[in-house]
Backbone atoms as SQL, in Angstrom:
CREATE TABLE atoms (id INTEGER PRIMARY KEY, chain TEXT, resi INTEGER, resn TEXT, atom TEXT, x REAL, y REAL, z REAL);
INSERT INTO atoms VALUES
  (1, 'A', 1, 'UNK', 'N', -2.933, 22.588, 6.607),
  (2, 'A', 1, 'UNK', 'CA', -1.537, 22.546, 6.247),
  (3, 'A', 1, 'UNK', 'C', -0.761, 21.883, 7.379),
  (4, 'A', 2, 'UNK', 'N', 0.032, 20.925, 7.277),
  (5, 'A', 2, 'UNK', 'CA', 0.784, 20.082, 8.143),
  (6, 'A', 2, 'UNK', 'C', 2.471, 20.727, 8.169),
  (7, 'A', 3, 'UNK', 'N', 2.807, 20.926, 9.510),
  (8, 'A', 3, 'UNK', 'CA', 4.139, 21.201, 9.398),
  (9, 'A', 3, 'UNK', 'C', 4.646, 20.123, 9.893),
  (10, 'A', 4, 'UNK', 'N', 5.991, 20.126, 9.857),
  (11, 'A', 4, 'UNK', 'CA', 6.657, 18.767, 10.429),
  (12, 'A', 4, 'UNK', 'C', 7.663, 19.498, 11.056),
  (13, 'A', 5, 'UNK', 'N', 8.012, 18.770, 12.237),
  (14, 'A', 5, 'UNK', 'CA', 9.135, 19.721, 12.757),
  (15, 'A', 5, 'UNK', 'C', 9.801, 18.494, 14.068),
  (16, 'A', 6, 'UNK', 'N', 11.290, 17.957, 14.359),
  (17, 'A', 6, 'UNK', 'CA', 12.009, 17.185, 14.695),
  (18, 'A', 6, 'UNK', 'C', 11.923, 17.399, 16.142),
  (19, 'A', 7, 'UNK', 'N', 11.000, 16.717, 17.011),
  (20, 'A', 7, 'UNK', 'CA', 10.791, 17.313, 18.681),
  (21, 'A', 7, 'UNK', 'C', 11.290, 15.769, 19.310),
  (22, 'A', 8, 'UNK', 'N', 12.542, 15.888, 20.222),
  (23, 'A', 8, 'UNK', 'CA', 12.939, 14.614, 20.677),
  (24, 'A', 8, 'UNK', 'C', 12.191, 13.844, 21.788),
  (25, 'A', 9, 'UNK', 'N', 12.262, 12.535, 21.523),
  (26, 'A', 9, 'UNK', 'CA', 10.975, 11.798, 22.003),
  (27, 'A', 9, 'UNK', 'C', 11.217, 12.352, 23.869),
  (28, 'A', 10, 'UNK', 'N', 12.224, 12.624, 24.520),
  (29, 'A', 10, 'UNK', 'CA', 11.623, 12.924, 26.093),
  (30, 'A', 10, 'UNK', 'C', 10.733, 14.058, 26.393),
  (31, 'A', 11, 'UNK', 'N', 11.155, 15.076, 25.106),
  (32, 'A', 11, 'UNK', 'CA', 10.469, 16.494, 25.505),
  (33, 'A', 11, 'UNK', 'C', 9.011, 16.067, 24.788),
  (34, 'A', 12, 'UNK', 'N', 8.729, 15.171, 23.887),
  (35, 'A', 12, 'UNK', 'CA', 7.205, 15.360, 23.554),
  (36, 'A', 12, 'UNK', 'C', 6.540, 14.409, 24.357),
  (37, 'A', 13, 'UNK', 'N', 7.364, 13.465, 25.031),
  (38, 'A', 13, 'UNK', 'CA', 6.703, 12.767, 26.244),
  (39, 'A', 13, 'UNK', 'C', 5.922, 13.680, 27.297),
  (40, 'A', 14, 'UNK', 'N', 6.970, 14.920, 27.567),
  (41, 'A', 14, 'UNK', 'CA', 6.875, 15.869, 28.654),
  (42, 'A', 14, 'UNK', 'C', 5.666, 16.612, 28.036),
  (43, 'A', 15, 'UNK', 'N', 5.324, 16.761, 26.851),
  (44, 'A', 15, 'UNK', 'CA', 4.500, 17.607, 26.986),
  (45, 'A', 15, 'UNK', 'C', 2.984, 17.359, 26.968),
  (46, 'A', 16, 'UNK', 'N', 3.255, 15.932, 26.612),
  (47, 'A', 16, 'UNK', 'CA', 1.964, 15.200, 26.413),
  (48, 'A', 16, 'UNK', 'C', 1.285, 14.870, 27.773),
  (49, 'A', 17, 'UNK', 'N', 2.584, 14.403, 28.972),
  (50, 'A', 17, 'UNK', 'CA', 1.885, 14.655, 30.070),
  (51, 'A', 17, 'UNK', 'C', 1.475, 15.800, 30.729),
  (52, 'A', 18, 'UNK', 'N', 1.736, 17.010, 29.922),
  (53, 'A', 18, 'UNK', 'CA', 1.450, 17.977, 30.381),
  (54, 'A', 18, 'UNK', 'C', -0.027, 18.191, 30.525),
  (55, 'A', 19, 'UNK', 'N', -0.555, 17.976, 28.774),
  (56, 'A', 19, 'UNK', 'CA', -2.078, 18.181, 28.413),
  (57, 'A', 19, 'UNK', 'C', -2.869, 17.352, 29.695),
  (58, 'A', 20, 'UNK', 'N', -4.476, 17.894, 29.223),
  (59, 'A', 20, 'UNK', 'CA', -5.446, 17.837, 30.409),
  (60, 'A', 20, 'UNK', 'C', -5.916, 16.374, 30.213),
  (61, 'A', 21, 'UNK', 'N', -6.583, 15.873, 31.037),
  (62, 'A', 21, 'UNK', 'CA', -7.239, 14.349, 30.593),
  (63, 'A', 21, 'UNK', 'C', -8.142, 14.115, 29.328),
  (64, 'A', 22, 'UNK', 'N', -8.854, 15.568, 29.257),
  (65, 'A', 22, 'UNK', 'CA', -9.581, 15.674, 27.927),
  (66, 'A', 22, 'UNK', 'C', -8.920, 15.730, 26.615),
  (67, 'A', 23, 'UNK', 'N', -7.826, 16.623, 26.404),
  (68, 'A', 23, 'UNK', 'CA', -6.801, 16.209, 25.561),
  (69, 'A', 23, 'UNK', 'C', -5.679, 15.158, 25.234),
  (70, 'A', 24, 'UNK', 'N', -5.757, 14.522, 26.153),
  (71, 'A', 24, 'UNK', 'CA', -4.986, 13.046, 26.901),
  (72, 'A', 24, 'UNK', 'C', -5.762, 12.139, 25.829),
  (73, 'A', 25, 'UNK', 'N', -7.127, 12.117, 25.656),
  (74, 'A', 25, 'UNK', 'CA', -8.113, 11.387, 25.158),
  (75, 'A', 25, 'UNK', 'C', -8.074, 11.898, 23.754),
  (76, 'A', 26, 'UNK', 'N', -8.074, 13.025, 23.798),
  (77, 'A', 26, 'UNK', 'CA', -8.699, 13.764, 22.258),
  (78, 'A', 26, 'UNK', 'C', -7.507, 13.093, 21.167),
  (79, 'A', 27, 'UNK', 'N', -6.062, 13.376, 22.008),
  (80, 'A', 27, 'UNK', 'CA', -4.747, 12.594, 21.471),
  (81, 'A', 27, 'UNK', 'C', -4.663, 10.907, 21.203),
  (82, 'A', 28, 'UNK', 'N', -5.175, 10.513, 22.164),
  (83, 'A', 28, 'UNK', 'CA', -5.414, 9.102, 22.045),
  (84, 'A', 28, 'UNK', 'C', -6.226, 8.233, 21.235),
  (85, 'A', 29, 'UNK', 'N', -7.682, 9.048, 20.469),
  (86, 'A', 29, 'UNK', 'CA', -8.459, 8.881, 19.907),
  (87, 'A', 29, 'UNK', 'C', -7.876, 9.354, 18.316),
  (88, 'A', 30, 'UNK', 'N', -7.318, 10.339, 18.229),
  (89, 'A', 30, 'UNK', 'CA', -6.399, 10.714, 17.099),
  (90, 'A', 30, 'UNK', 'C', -5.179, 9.783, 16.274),
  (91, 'A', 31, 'UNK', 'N', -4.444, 8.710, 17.621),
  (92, 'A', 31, 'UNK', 'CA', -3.528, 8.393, 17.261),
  (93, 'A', 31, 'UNK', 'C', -4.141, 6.947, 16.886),
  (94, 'A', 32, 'UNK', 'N', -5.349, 6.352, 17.690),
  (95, 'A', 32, 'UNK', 'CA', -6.110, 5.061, 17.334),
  (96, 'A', 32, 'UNK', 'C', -6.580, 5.241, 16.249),
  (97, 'A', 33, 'UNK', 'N', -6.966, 6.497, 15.021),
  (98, 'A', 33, 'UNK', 'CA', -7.778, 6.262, 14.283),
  (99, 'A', 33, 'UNK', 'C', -6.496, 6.175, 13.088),
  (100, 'A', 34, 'UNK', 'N', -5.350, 6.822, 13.393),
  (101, 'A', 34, 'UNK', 'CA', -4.330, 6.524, 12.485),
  (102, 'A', 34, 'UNK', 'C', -3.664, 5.201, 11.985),
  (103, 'A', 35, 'UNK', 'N', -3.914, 4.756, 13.704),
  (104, 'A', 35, 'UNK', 'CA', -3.456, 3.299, 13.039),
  (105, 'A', 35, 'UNK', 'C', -3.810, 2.259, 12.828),
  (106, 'A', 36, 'UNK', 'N', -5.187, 2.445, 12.454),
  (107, 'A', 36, 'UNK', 'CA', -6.234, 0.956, 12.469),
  (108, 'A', 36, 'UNK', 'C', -5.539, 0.396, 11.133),
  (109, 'A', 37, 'UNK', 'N', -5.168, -1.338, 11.609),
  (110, 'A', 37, 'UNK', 'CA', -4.515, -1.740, 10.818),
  (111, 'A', 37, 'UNK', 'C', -5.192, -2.457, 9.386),
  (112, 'A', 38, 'UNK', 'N', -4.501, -2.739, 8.434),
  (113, 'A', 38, 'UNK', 'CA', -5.134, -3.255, 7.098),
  (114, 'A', 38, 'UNK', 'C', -5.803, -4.074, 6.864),
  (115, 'A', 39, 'UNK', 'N', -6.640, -4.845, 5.925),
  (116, 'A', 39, 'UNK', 'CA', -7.539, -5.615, 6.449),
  (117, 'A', 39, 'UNK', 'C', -6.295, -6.884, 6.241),
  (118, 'A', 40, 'UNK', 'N', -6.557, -7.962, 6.658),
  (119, 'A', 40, 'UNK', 'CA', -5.607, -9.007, 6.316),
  (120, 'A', 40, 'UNK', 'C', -6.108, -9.858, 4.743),
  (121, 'A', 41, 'UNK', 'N', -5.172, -9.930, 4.133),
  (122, 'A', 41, 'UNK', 'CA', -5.165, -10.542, 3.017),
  (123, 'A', 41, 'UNK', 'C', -5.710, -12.149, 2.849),
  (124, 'A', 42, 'UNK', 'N', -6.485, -12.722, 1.791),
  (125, 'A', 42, 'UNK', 'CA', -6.631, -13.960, 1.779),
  (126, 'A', 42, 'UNK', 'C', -5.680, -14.647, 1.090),
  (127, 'A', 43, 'UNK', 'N', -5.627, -15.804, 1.330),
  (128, 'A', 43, 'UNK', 'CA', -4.751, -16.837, 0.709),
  (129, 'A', 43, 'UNK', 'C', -4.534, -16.768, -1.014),
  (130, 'A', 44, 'UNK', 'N', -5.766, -16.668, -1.511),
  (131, 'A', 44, 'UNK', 'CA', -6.098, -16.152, -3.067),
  (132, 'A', 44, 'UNK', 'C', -5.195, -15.048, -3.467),
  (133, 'A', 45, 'UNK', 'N', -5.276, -13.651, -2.310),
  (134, 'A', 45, 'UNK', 'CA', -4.712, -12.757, -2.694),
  (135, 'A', 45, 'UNK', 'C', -3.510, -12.978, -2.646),
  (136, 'A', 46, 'UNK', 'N', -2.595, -13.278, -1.532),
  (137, 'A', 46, 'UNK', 'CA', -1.182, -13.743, -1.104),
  (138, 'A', 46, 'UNK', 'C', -1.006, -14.636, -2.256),
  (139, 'A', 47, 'UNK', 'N', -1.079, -15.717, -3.011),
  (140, 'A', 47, 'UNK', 'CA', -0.776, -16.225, -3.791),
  (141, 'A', 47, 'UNK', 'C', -0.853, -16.036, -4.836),
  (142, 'A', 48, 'UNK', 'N', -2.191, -14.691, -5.318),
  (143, 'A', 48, 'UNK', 'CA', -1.878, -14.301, -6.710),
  (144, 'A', 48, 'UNK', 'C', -0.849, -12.922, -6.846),
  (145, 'A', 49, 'UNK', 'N', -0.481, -12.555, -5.556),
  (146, 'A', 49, 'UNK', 'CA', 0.114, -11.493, -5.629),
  (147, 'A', 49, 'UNK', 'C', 1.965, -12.128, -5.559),
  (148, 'A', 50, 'UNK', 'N', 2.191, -13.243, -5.283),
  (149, 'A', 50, 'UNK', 'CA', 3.460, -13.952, -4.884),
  (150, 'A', 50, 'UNK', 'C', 3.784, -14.895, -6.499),
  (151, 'A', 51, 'UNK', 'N', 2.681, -14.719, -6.974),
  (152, 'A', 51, 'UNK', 'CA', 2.879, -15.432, -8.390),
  (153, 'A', 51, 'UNK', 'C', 3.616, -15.273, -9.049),
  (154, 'A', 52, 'UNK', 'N', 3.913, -16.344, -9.863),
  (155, 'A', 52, 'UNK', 'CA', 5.115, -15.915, -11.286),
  (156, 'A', 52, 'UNK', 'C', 4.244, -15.006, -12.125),
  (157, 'A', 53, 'UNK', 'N', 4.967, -14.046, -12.932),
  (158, 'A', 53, 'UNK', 'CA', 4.579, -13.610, -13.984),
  (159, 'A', 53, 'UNK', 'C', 5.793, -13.373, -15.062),
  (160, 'A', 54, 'UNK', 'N', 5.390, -12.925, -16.372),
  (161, 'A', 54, 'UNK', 'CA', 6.057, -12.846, -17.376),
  (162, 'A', 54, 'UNK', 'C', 6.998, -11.940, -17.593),
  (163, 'A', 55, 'UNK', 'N', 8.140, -12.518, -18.044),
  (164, 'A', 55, 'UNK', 'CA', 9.318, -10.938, -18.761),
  (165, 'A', 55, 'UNK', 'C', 8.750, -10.720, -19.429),
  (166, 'A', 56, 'UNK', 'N', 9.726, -9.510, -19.389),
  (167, 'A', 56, 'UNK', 'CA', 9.138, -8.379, -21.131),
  (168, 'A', 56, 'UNK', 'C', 9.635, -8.929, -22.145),
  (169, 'A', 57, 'UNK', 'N', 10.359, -10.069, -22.412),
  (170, 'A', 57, 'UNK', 'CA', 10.807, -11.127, -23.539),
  (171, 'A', 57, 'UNK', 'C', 9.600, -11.702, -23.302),
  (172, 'A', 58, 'UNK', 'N', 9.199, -12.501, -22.808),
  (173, 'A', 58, 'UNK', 'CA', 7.675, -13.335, -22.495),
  (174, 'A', 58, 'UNK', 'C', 6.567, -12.801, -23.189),
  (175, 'A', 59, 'UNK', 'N', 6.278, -11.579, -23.207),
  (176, 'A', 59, 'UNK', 'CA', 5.217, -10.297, -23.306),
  (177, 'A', 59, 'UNK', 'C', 5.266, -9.764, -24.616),
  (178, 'A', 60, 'UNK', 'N', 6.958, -10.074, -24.989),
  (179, 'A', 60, 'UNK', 'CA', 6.441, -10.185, -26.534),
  (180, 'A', 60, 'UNK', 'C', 6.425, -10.565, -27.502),
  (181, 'A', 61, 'UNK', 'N', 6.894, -12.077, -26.970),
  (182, 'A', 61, 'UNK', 'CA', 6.714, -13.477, -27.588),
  (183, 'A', 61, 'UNK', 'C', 5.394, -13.297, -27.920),
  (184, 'A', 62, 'UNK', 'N', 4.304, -13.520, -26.636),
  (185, 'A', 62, 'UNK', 'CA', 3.059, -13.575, -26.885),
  (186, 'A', 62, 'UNK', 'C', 2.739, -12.107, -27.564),
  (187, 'A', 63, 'UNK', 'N', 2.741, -11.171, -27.973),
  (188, 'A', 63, 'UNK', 'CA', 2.039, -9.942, -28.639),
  (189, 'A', 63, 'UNK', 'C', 2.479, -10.759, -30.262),
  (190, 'A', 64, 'UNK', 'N', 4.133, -10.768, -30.337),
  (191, 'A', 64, 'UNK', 'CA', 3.963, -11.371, -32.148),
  (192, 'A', 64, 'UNK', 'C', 3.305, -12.764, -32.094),
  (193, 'A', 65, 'UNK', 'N', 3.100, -13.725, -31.549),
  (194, 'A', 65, 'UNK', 'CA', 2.117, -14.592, -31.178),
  (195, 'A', 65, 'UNK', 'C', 0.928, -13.966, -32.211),
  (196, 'A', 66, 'UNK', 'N', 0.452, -13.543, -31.568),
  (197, 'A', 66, 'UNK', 'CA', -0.948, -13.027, -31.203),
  (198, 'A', 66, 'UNK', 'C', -1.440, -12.128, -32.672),
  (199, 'A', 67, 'UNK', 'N', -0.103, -11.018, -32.760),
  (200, 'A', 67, 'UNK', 'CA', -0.074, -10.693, -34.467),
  (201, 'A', 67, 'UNK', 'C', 0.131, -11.479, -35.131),
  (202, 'A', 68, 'UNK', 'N', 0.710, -12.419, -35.361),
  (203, 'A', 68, 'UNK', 'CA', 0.747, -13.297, -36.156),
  (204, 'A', 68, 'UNK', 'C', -0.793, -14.404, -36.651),
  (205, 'A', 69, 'UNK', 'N', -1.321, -15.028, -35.719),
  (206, 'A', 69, 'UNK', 'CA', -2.566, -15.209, -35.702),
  (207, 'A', 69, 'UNK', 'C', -3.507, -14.755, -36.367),
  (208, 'A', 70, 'UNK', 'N', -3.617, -13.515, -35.686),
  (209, 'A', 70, 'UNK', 'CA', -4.381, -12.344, -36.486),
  (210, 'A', 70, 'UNK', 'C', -4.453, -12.192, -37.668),
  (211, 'A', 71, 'UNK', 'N', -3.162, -11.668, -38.011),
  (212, 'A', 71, 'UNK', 'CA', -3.056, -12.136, -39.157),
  (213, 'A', 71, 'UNK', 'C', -3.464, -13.192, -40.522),
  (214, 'A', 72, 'UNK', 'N', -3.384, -14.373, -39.514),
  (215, 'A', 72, 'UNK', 'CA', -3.467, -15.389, -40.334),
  (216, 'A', 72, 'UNK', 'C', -4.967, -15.960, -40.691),
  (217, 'A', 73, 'UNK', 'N', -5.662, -15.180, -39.580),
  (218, 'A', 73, 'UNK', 'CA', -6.872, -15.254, -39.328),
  (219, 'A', 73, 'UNK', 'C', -7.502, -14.666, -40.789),
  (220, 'A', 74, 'UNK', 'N', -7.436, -13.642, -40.889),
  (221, 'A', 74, 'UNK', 'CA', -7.889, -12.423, -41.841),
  (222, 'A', 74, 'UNK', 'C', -7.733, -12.605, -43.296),
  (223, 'A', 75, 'UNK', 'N', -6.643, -13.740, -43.492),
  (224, 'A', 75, 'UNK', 'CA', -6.491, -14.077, -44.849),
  (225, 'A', 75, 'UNK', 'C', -7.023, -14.876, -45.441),
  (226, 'A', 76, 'UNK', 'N', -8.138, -14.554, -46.331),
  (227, 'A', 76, 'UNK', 'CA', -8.878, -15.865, -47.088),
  (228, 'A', 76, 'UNK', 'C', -8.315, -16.269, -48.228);
């Protein structure tokens, strides 16, 4: 269970230099594993993620599109 609680950055400075060198580390190893950063994105991804895509007018142009077809398909 995580509490959260508002400790201002001089006093948790103070207390951090308080801890021993072993906890100095144990903290340091804690806070490196939090922030290993994301992997970096490829160009593929960045550009399919920056892409145009369709309105919901667009979306259902193409669905009666698509019923319609269907439709037209089915009728001999």
């Amino acid at each position: 269970m995580k509490t959260k609680t508002h400790i201002p950055f001089q006093e948790l400075l103070m207390i951090v230099k308080q801890l021993s060198p072993t906890q100095k580390a144990r903290l340091q190893e804690e806070l490196a594993a939090e922030s290993i950063p994301e992997p970096k994105k490829s160009r593929l991804t960045e550009l399919l993620l920056n892409g145009p895509v369709f309105s919901d007018e667009q979306i259902k142009t193409i669905e009666d599109n698509r019923k319609s077809i269907n439709q037209w398909r089915t009728k001999s």
